[in-house]
N, C-alpha and C positions, 0 to 999 in steps of 0.2 A: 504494500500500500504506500501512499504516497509520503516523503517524510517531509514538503508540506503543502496544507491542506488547500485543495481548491475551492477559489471561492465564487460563490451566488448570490446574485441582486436582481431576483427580478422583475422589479418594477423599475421603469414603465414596459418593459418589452413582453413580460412574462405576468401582467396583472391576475389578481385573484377576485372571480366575480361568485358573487351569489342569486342564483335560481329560484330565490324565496325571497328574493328581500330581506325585511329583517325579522322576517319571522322564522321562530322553531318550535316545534311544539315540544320538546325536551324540556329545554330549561337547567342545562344541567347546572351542577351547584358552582362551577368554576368560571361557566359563561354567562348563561341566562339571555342570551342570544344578543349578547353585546359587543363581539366580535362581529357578528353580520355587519356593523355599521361602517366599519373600517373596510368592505368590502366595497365591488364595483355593485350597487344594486340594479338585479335586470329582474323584469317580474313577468316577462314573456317573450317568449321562442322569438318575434317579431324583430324587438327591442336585441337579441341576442344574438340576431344575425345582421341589426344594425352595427353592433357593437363590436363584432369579431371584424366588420366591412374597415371602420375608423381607425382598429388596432393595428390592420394590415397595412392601410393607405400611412401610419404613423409609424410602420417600421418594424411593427411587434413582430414577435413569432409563435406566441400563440396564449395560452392563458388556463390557469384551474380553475372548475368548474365546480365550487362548494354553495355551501347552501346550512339552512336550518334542516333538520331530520324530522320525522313524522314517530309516530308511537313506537313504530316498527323497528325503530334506528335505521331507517332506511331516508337517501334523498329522494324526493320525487321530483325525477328527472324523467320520466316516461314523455309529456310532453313536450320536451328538448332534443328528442331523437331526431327528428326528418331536420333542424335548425342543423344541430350538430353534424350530421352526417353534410348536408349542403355547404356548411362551411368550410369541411373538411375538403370536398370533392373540387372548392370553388377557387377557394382561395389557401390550399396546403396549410393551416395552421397545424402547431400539436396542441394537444389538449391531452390536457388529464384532470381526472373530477377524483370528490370524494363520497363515493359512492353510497356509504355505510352497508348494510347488511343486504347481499345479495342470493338469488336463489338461481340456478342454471338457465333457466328464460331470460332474464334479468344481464345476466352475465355476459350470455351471449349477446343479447339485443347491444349494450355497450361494444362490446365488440365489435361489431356487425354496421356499429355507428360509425368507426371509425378514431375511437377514444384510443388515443396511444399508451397512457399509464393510470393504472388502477391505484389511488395512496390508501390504502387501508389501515384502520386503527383495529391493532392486536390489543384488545380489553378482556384479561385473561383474569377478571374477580368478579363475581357475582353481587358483592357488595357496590363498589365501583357501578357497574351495569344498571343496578336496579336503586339504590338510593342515591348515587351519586346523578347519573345519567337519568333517571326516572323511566327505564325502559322496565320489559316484562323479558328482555334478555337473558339467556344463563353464558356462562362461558363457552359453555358448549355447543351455542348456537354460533359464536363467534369464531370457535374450530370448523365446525362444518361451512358458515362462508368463505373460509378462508381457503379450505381447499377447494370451494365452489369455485373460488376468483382464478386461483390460480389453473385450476381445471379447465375452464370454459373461457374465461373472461381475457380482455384483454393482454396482447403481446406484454407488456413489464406489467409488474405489481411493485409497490413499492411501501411497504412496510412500515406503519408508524408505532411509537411507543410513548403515549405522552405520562412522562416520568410525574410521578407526587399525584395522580390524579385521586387521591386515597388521602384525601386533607392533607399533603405533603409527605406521606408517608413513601416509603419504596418496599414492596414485598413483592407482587406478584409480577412484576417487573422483569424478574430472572428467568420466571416460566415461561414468559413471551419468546426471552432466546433461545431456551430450551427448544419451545417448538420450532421456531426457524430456522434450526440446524435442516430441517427434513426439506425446507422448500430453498435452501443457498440461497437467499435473495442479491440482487444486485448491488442495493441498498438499504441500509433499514436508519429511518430518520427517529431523532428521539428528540422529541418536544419535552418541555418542563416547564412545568405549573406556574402560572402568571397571577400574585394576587389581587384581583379586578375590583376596583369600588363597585357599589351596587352587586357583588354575588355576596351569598354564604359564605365563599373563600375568602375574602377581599383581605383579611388579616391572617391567613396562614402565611406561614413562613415556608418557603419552598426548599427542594432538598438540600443539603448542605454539599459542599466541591466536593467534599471529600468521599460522600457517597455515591456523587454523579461520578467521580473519577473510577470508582470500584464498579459501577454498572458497564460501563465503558471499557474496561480492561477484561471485564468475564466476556462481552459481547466479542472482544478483539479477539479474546482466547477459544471460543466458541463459533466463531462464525469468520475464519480463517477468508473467506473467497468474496466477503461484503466488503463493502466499502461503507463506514460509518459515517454519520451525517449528524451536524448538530443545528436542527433546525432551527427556524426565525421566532418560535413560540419561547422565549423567555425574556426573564427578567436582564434589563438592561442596565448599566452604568457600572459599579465596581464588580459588582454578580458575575455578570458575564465576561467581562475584560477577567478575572480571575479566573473564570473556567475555561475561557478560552485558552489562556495563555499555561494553565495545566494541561489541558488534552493535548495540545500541541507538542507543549516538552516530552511528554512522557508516546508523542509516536499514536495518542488514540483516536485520532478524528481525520478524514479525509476529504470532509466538503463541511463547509460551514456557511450558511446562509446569511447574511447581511452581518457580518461582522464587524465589533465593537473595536477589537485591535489590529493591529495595522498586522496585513497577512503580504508578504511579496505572492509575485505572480500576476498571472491576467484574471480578471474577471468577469465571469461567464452570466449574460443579461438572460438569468432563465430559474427555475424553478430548480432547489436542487435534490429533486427527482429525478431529471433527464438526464437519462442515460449518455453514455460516453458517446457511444456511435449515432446517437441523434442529433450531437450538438453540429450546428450550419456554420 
């Protein structure tokens, strides 16, 4: 792996829109759908092939496709297929969505759309799932999508783990790499716990370095052919200049998204899910 880490910014070329606006019917205790807002808001297929039209004419190369989730932990993106596939066919963007819980119809239909990467969150607690998330979830629904995705569903999957999401805690965490030994991923990004005014969180204290450094070195020791990723979901200012500048020393991070400390190298105007051999 690389000894250092590449870097991703991707806005404006690689924007993140939402499919629902700023609704979710979750609510989960970390968000409570106040991240939607920080999104591109699009609330119809229309508007979504106006917007993919603007991104192209302004240089982008394509955008993730998130959204609020329904009861089901699933997005409702069923309406976005014939937008998606047209944009795809019209003007070459990539896209990748967050699809949440998918079933092999589902899978495929994304596929079939023309969705280049699949980011799925590995939520391997049942407690997490159903009081944290307010799903009717078990973990083991969460296994079964997973190899639903990888089965059926789009060419990359891309692997999330958002760390502390257990009121800052870290346990189930480890079980997540445990299972992604069986599917190599190309990448597995690891978000961590952002405390939001206006949630239930808003005052947790998020993991400490020292434990983010030990989930990061069992992941490095365990998933040998990954490329680890420390996504754009954390806390910023001394937090993250600290943990950056550990993962780094210590050789654990390969791609780090909008980074707080100064990284040499070039940097890549894209999501950093995108795979190597996609980058233009």
């Amino acid at each position: 792996m690389c000894a250092v880490p590449k870097v991703y910014v991707p806005h404006p070329k690689y924007p993140t829109v939402s499919i629902t606006g700023s609704k979710c019917e979750l609510k989960c205790d970390y968000c409570r759908g106040l991240v939607l807002r920080t999104m591109v808001q699009i609330e119809s297929p229309e508007r979504f092939l106006s917007f993919c039209k603007r991104l192209k004419e302004r240089g982008g190369i394509g955008c993730l496709i998130s959204g609020g989730f329904n009861k089901e932990g699933r997005l409702p993106f069923e309406p976005y297929i014939e937008a998606i596939r047209c944009a795809k066919r019209d003007l070459g963007l990539t896209f990748s969505i967050h699809p949440g819980i998918l079933d092999k119809d589902s899978a495929t239909q994304l596929k079939d759309s023309g969705i280049d990467i699949t980011e799925f969150y590995v939520v391997l607690s049942d407690n997490v799932l159903r009081n944290v998330m307010h799903t009717k979830l078990s973990k083991d629904d969460v296994l079964k999508a997973l190899d639903t995705i990888y089965t059926y569903g789009p060419r990359y999957v891309s692997p999330h783990i958002t760390v502390g999401s257990d009121y800052g805690k870290i346990s189930w965490e480890y079980e997540a790499i445990d299972v992604l030994r069986d599917y190599d991923p190309y990448v597995l990004i690891f978000l961590i716990l952002v405390p939001i005014e206006g949630t239930p969180m808003a005052h947790v204290k998020p993991p400490s370095i020292n434990d983010l450094v030990n989930l990061f070195a069992t992941a490095r020791k365990k998933l040998e052919n990954t490329e680890l990723v420390l996504g754009c979901m954390r806390v910023r200012g001394k937090y993250t200049q600290t943990l950056e500048s550990e993962l780094i020393q210590k050789g654990l991070v390969d791609r780090v998204a909008v980074p707080y400390t100064s990284i040499p190298g070039p940097i890549i105007e894209a999501c950093c899910s995108l795979p190597d051999s996609m980058r233009k």
